[in-house]
N, C-alpha and C positions, 0 to 999 in steps of 0.2 A: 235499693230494696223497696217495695211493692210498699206505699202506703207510708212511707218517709217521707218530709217535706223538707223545705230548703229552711234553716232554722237562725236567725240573728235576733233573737234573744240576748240581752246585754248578761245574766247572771239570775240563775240557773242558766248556762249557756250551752252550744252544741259540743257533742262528744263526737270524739272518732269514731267512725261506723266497724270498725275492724274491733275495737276496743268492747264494745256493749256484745257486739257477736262472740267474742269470747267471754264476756258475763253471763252471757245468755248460756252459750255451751255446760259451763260449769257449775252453775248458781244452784243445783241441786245436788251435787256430788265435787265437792271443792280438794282437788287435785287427790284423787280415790279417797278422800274420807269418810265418805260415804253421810256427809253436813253439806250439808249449805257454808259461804263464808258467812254468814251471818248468823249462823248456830256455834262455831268452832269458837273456842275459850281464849281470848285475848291471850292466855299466858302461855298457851301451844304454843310448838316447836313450827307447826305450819303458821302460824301467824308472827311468830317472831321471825321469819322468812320475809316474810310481807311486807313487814314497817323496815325492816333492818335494809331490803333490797331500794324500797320506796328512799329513805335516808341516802341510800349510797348513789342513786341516781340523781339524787339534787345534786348532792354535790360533784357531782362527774358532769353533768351539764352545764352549769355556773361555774365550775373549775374554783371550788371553795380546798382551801389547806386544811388542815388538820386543826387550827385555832378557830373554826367554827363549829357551830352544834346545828343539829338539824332536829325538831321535834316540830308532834301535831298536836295539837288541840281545838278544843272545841271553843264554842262563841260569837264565830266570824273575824271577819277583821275589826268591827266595830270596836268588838273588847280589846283589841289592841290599844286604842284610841286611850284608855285609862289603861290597861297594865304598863304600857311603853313610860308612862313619866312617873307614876307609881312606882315602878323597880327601876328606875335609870335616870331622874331627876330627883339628888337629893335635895332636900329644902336649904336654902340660902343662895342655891345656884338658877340660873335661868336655863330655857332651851329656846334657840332659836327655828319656829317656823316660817315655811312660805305656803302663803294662803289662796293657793288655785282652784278653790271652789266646795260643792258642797262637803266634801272627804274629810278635807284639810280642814273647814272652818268645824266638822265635828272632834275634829283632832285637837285642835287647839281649844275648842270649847271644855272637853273632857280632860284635860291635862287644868285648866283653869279652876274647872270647880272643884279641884283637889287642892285649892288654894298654891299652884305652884307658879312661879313666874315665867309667861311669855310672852317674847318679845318676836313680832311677826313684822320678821325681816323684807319681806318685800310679800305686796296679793295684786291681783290683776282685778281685784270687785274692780274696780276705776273703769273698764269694760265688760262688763257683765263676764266677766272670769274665761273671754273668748282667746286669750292667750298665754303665753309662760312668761314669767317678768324675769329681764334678768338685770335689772339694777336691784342687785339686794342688798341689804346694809345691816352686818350681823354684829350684833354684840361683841365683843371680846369676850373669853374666858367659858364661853357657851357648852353644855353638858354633853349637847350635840344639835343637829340641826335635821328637821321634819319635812318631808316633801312627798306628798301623792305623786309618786312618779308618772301614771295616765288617768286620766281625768274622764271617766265613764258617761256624767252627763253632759259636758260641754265639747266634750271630743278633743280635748290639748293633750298634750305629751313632753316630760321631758326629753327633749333628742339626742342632750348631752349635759349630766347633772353637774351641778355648782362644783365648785373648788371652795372645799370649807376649811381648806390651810389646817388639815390634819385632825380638827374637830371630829368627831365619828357621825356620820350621814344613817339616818334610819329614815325607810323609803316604807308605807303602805303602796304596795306592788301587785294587789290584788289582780288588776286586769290586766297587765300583759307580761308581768313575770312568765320566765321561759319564752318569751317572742323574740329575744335579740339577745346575745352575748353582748357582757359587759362586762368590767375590771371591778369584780367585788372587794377590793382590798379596803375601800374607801371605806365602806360599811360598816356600822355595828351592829347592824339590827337590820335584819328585812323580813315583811309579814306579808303574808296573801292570803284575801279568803280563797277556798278550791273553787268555786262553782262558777269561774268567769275562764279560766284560762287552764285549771288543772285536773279538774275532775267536776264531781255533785256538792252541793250546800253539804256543811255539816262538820269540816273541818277546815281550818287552819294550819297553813304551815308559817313557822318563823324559825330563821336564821340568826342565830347570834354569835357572837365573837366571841371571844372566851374573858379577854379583858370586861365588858360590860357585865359579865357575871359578878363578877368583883363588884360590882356598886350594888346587889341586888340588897336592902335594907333586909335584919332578920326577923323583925318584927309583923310583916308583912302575912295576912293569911295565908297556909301553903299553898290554898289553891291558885294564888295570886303572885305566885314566887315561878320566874322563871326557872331560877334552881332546883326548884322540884320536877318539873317535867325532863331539865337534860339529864341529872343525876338517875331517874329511873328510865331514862332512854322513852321518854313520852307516855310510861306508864303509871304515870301516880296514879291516877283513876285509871279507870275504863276508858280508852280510846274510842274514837268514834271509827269504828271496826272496818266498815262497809265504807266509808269514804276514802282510808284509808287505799284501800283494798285498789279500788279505782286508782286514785291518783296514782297507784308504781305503775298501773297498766297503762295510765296515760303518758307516764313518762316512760316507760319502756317502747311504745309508740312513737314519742319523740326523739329518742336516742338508736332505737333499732330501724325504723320502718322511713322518719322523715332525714336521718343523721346527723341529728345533732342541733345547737342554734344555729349556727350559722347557718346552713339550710333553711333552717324555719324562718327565718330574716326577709331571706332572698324571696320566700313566696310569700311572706305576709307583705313585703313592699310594690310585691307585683298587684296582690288580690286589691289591697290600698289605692294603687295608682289607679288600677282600672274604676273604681268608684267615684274618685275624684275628679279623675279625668272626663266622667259626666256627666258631674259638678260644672266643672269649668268650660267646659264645650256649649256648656245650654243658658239663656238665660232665664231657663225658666225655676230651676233650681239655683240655691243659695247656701254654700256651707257656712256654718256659723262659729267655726273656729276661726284661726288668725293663719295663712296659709302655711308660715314657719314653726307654729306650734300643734298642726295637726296631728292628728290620732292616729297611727296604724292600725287599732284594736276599733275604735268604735266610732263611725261616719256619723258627723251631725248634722243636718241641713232643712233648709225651712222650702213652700211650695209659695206660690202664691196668696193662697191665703189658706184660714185654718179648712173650709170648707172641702179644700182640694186637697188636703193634707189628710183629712177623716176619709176622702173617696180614693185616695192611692194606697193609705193603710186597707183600706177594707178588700179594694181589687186583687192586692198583692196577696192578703191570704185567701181570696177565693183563686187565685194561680202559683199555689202552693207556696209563700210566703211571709212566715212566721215574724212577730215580733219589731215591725219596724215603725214602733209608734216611739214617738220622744218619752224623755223622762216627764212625769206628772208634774214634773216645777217647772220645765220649760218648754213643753210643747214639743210641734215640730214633726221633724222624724228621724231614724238612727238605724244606722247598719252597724251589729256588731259583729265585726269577721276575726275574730281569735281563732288563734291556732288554728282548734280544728272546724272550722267552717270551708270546706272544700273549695276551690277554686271553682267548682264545676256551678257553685252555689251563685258566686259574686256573677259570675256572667249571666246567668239568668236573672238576677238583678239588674245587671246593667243594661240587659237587653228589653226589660220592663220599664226600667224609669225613662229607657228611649220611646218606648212604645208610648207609655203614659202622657209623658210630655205633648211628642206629635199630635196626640186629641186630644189633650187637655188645652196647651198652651195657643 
């Protein structure tokens, strides 16, 4: 489309282009109602369409049973960070986290200063958080056990999460939830902000088991009670309408148009491979994960020095290339190819950082 650019933004990140062309179609007349979806009344029958369809498509893609719930809310992931031990760590008990970087260590921070005990079973700081640790040493008896499944600023990834011996595992999944099929049984909890891998900033989706409901304290503000949002089907307040709205489109997308995870798998490890592959062809580039715990969702890597790093960020968006500056804590630079970052995207990256190289190096 005329005036599109190639976009790897880590979050707010790229949308399906099929997806905003049907926002765009409809955004003044929302399926004949002659509204916008952003005028139409949360409690409509077409909006209860919306979230109710948005709900059934998580769970038909993650292949979740009937003893999970599926609700949105507003906050980010961040406020997960304190609802998660808030409602699911009562006092006297510990929760075991692993501490792979900045996510994690605001997860465990925010569960601390609710004065609650944890014990951070294994962290990779020991290398600047450049990999996944897997000698971890968990408590006995633990509420459950915390893990950033991908790691947005250092570029690591779970590839295959822990064996918590039946413990209940709650994952912040923000950036590449829905990029791989996996065995959600282990789960009690999974949270994701939208605006990295599901749709726009503005909402939250979390997955919860039905068991973990049962610890939710009742003392708890409503607005801070998980049981408030599944009990009203995500409606105790006003939903956040319009992000809503996206995310079922994004997963309708995923489900109808790419077929499902496992499809999205096989091309997110292709778009990967092809960016790393590089990486590792050149020496003039340097990935700064650990090669066994790399990212499929977001490439990290350094140039020669910062000066050549400000002149390949700057080129690449004067050759229509968005967004490939590191995170402001570590520099660098970063491709983030989620879901829906095209293939046709990653290649004209690869063929730039070939170019760049050639006359820079």
């Amino acid at each position: 489309m005329k005036g599109r650019i190639h976009n790897f933004n880590p979050g707010p990140a790229a949308l399906p282009l099929p997806v905003l062309e049907e926002i765009q179609a409809e955004f003044l007349n929302f399926k004949g109602s002659g509204m916008s979806i952003t005028e139409v009344s949360h409690r409509s029958k077409s909006f209860d369409e919306v979230i109710e369809d948005a709900a059934a498509r998580v769970k038909r893609l993650l292949k979740l049973d009937d003893s999970f719930h599926v609700v949105f809310l507003q906050g980010g992931a961040s406020f997960q960070f304190c609802m998660v031990p808030m409602n699911l760590l009562p006092d006297g008990q510990h929760a075991d986290y692993v501490n792979t970087g900045t996510w994690a260590t605001k997860a465990i921070n925010e569960a601390r200063i609710q004065g609650k005990t944890v014990n951070v079973a294994a962290s990779s700081e020991d290398r600047n958080f450049s990999y996944i640790p897997r000698q971890i040493s968990f408590m006995p008896g633990g509420a459950y056990v915390h893990i950033t499944s991908n790691n947005t600023i250092k570029g690591t990834r779970w590839a295959t999460f822990p064996d918590t011996a039946g413990v209940p595992l709650i994952s912040d999944m923000s950036s590449d939830i829905m990029s791989k099929p996996f065995d959600p049984s282990p789960f009690g909890l999974i949270y994701a902000g939208a605006q990295k891998n599901l749709g726009p900033a503005g909402a939250t989706v979390v997955i919860i088991r039905q068991d973990m409901l049962e610890r939710v304290p009742q003392h708890l503000p409503a607005m801070l009670k998980y049981t408030s949002f599944v009990e009203k089907n995500s409606m105790f307040n006003t939903p956040p309408c319009f992000a809503i709205y996206m995310i079922q489109l994004v997963l309708k997308w995923l489900e109808e148009t790419i077929g499902g995870l496992e499809n999205m798998e096989i091309i997110n490890r292709q778009k990967a491979d092809l960016v790393y592959q590089a990486i590792d062809k050149s020496e003039f580039y340097t990935g700064t994960a650990e090669k066994e715990s790399r990212s499929l969702m977001n490439v990290t890597f350094r140039l020669p020095s910062e000066s050549l790093e400000k002149e390949f960020v700057k080129q690449a968006a004067e050759n229509g290339m968005a967004g490939l500056k590191g995170h402001r804590s570590v520099g660098g630079c970063r491709a983030s190819i989620y879901n829906s970052t095209p293939m046709e995207a990653v290649k004209a990256l690869v063929d730039y950082m070939d170019e760049f190289a050639r006359k820079s190096g």
